[in-house]
N, C-alpha and C positions, 0 to 999 in steps of 0.2 A: 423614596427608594432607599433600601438601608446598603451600608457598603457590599457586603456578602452578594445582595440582588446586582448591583455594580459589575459586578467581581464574574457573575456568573455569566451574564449577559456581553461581557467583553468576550470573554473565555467561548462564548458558543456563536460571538459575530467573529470570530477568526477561525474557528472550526468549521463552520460554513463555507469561509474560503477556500480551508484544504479541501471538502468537501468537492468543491467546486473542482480543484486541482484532480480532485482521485477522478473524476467524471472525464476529463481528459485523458488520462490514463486507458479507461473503459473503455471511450472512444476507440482507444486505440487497440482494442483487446489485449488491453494490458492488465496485471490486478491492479482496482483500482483503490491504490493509497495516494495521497497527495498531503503535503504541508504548506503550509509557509511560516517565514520566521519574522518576530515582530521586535522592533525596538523602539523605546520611547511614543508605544501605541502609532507605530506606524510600520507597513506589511515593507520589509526590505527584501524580501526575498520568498518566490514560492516554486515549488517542484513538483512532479509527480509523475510515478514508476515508469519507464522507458527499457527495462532492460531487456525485453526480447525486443522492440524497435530497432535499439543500440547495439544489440546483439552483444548489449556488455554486463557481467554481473554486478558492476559498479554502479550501473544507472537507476539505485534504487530513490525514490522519491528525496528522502532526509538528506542524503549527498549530494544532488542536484541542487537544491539552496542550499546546501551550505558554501559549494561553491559559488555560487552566485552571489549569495549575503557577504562573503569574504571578498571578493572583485566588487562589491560597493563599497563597502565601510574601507576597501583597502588594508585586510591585516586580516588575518586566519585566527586570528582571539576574536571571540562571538559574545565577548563579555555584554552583560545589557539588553540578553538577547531571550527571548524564549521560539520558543517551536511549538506548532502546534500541527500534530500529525493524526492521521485516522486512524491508522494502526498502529500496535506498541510495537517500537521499534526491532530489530534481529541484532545481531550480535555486534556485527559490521558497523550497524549505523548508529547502534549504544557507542559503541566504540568512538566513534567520528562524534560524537554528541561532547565526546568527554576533553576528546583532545581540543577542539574548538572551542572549548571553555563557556558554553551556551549555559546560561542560570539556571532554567527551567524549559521542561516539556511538558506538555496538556497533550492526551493520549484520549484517542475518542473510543476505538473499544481494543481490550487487549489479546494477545495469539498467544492460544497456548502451547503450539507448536515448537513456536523458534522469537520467543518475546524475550529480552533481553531489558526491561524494566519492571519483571518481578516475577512475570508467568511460567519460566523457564528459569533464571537467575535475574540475576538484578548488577548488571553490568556500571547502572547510571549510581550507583552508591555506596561503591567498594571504598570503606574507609584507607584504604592502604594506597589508594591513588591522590594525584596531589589536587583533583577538583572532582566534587563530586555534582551530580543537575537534582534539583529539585522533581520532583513527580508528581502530576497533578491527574489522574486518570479518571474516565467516564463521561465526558464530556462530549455529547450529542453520542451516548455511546451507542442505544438504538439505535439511532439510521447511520453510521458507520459500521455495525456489523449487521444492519441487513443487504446494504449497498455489496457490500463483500460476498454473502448470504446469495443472495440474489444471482450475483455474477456467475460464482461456483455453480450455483444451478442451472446456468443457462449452458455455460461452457460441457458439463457434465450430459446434459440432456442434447446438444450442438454432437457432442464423443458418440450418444448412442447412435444419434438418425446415423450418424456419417459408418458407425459399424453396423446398423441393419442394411442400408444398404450396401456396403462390400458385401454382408452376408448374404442378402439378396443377385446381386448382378444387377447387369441393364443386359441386355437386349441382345448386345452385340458379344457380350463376355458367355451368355450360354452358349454350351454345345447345340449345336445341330441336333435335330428332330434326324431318327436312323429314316434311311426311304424306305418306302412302303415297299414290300414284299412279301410273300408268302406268312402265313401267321404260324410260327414255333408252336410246334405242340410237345409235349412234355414223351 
């Protein structure tokens, strides 16, 4: 096996984990993104989206380890660290990527929305900042943006039934049938 194959095969036996992580996420009908952070090839920390659970907009997956990765190692520098997350990160958790001083992130597929390592800007490699993260993206990027893919459409198609039926009624929401009585004639 040459190093590259190496290289690729670590890189998609940790994306599987976040995978794993976004899957809890879902569970929870949450979007499902998930990571975890790895140092010296070993998983220190993993997350995944809560923030309608938490009812907090902090509770995005990459924050959640990183807290966590920081309450192990004991020290809020991530040096030695990489991330490996499903989706490219938002602005917020570029941000928290850069302060936490983490080497590197493996990005499984990227948000053209609100991606904040490269699709939108590129937060993680502003020379003018004093640490920039390496960027490794596409990694198992098929089945993380069908898993996303997938959600969207269930969540979407979940939105219609629940508007046909408002649109509909039940039973007890229709008016009354008028009583019978003589028939109107014009």
């Amino acid at each position: 096996m040459t190093e590259q194959e190496k290289i690729r095969k670590k890189r998609e036996k940790y994306m599987r984990e976040a995978i794993r992580q976004a899957r809890k996420a879902e569970a929870l009908m949450e979007v499902p993104i998930g990571c975890v952070i790895v140092r010296d090839d070993q998983i220190i920390a993993r997350g995944y989206n809560r923030r309608n659970t938490d009812k907090n907009t902090l509770s995005h997956a990459e924050l959640n380890a990183i807290r966590k990765a920081a309450r192990k190692l004991g020290d809020w520098r991530l040096e030695g660290c990489t991330m490996y997350v499903t989706l490219e990160p938002c602005q917020m958790c570029a941000g928290a990527l850069v302060q936490s001083r983490i080497d590197e992130v493996v990005i499984g597929c990227m948000n053209p929305k609100a991606g904040c390592a490269g699709s939108v800007m590129n937060l993680l490699q502003v020379e003018r900042f004093n640490h920039q993260v390496r960027i490794v993206r596409g990694v198992l990027e098929e089945e993380c943006s069908s898993m996303l893919s997938s959600f969207f459409r269930k969540l979407r198609d979940q939105k219609k039934q629940e508007k046909t039926a408002d649109d509909c009624g039940t039973a007890e929401e229709l008016p009354a049938e008028p009583a019978a009585g003589p028939a109107k004639t014009r």
